[in-house]
TORFIMAR-863004 format. One record per residue (C-alpha): x, y, z; residue in three letters; residue number from 0. Coordinates in Angstrom, 3 decimals. Example, Ala and Ser with C-alpha at 12.3 -4.5 7.8 and 13.67 -1.06 7.14 Angstrom:
# TORFIMAR-863004
+----------+----------+----------+-----+-----+
:       xx :       yy :       zz :  aa :   i :
+----------+----------+----------+-----+-----+
:   12.300 :   -4.500 :    7.800 : ala :   0 :
:   13.670 :   -1.060 :    7.140 : ser :   1 :
+----------+----------+----------+-----+-----+
# end
This chain:
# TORFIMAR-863004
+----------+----------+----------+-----+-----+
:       xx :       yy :       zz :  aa :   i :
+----------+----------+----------+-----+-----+
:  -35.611 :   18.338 :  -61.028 : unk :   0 :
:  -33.591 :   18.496 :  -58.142 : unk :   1 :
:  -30.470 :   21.617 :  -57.346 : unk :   2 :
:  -28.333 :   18.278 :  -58.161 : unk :   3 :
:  -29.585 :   16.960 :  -61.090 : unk :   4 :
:  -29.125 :   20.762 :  -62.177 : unk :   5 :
:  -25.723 :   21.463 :  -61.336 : unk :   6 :
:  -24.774 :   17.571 :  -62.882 : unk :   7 :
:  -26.401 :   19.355 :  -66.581 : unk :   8 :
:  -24.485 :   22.759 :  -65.697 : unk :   9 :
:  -21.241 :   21.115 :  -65.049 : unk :  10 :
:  -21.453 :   19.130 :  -68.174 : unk :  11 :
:  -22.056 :   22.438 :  -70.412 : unk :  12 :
:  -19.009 :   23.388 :  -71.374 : unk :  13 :
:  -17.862 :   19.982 :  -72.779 : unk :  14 :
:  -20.681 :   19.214 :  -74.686 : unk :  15 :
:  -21.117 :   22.657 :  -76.092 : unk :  16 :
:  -17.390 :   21.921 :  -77.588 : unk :  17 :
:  -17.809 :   18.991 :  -79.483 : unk :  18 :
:  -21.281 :   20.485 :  -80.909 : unk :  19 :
:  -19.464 :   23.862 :  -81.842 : unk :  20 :
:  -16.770 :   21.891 :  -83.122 : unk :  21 :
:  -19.314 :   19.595 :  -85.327 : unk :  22 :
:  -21.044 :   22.451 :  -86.504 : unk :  23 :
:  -17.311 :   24.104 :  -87.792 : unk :  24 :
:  -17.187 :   20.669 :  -89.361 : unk :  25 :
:  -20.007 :   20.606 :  -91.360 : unk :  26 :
:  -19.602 :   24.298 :  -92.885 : unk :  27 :
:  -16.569 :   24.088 :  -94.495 : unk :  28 :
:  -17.287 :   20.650 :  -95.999 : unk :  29 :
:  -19.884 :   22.449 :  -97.245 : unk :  30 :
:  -17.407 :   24.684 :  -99.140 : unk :  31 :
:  -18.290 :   27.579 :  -96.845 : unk :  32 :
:  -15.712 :   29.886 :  -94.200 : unk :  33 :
:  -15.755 :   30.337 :  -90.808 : unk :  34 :
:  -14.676 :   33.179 :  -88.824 : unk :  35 :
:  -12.479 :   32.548 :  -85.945 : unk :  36 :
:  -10.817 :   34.483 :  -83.524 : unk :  37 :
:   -7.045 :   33.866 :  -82.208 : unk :  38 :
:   -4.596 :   36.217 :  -80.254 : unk :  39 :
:   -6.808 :   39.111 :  -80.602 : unk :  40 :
:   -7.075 :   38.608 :  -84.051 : unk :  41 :
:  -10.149 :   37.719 :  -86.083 : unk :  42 :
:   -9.759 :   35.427 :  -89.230 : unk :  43 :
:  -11.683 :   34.055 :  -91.848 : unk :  44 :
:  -10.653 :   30.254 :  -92.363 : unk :  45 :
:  -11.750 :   28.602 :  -96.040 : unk :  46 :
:  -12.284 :   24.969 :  -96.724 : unk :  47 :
:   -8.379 :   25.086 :  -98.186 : unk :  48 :
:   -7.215 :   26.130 :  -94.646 : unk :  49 :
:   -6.424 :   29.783 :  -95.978 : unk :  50 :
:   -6.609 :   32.511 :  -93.542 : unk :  51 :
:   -7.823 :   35.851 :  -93.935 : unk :  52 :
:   -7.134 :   38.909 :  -91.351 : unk :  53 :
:  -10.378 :   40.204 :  -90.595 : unk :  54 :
:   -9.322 :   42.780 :  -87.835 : unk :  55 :
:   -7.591 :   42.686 :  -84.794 : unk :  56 :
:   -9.428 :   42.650 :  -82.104 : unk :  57 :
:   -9.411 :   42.579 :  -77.957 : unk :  58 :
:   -8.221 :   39.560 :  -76.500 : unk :  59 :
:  -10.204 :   37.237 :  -74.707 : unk :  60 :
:  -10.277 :   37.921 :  -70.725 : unk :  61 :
:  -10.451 :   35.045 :  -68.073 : unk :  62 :
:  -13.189 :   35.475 :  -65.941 : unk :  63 :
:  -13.719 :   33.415 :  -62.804 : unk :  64 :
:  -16.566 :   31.382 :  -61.762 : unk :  65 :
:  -19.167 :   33.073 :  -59.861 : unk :  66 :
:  -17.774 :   36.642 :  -61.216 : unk :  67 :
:  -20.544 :   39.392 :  -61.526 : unk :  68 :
:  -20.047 :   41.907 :  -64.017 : unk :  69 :
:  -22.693 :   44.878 :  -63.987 : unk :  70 :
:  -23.531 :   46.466 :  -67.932 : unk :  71 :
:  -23.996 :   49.645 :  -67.888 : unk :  72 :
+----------+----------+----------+-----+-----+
# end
């Protein structure tokens, strides 16, 4: 496989691991089961009836750059 055939796959990531996410949401609550989901720094549990519950708050999501390199410590 070629650095271009690679970078085509990479670059189509992000959209197709959307719609699966987004599927697999789907499918557990029809199956009468919650999700947890996170929004404004706040984490929620979402039921098949569309009820929320707080979970905690949490921090919010930061936007990170392409090609940014964080070190862990």
């Amino acid at each position: 496989m070629s650095d271009d055939e690679i970078q085509e796959l990479e670059s189509q990531f992000p959209a197709v691991s959307g719609v699966a996410f987004a599927e697999a949401r789907k499918r557990v609550l029809a199956s009468g089961q919650s999700v947890m989901q996170s929004q404004d720094g706040v984490l929620y549990e979402v039921f098949p009836d569309g009820r929320q519950i707080v979970v905690k708050n949490i921090e919010p999501p930061i936007v990170v750059e392409p090609g940014t390199v964080f070190h862990l410590r």
